[in-house]
N, C-alpha and C positions, 0 to 999 in steps of 0.2 A: 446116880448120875454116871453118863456114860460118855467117854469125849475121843475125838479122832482128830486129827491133824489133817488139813485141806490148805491146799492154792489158795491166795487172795487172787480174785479174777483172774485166774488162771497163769498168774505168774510163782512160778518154783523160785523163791528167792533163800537162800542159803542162809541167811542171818534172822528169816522171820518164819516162824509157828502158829500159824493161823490154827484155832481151836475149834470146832465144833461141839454143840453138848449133848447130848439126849439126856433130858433131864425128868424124872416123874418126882412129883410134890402135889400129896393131898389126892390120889388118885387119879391126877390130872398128867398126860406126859407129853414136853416141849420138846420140840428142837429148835436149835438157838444155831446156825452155820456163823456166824461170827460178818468175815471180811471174806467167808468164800462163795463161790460163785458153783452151787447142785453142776450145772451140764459142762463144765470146765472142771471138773473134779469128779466125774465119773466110776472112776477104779473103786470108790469109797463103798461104793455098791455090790462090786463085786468076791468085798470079804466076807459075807454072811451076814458082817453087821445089823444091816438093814433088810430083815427079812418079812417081810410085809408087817410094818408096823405100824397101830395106830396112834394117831397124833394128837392130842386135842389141838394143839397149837404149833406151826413151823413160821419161826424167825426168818423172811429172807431180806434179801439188797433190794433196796427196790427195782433196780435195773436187770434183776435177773428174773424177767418175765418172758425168757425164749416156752418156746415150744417143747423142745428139748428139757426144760427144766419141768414144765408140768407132766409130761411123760414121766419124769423120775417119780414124781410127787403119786404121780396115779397107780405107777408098777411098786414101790418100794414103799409106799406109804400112804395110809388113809386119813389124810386132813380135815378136822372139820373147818378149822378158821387160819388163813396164813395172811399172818401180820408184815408189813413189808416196813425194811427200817431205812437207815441214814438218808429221808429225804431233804432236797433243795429244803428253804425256808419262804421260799416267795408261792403264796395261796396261790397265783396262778398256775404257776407249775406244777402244785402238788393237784389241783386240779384235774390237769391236763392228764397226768403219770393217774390220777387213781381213772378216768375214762378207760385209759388205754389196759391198763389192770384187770378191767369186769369184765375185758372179751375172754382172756384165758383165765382170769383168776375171780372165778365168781363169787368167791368166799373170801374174799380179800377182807385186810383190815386195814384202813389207815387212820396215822393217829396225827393229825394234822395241826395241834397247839401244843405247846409244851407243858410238860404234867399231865396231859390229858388225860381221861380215866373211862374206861370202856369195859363194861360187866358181859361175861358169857360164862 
């Protein structure tokens, strides 16, 4: 397990450590960005860290579906499946957020009941 310190949504706040992980377990290797937001944390990229690495799994915010961020995901990293997290709880909106998801994130996952359990 491999972990980097990132911006929560692009705010440098002095008293908080946002964590990112790259984690591999069982052959399989995550990344989990935490509370940070890929294209508002760019620099992360440019320490070698992330040198074209494959993914089976990338944890993002759900709100971080810019353009910008699938860019990162495509130059620095080969995703099969990115799961998107802290969303709203009201099905309509999660709804709405997984529509808007499939144009740039075709391999999207969303887990839309609590507990819910999804094999890949």
């Amino acid at each position: 397990m491999a972990s980097t310190s990132a911006a929560e949504d692009g705010a440098k706040v002095h008293y908080i450590a946002n964590e990112g992980f790259l984690i591999e377990v069982g052959g399989k290797r995550l990344l989990h960005v935490g509370d940070a937001v890929l294209s508002q944390n760019s620099e992360l990229f440019n320490d070698g860290v992330f040198e074209e690495v494959d993914l089976d799994v990338a944890f993002l915010e759900y709100f971080d579906w810019s353009e910008e961020t699938r860019g990162i995901l495509d130059r620095w990293m080969h995703v099969d499946r990115t799961v998107f997290m802290h969303l709203p709880t009201q099905a309509d909106e999660i709804e709405d957020i997984s529509k808007r998801l499939e144009l740039t994130f075709p391999n999207k996952v969303i887990f839309d009941t609590p507990l819910q359990i999804k094999e890949f």
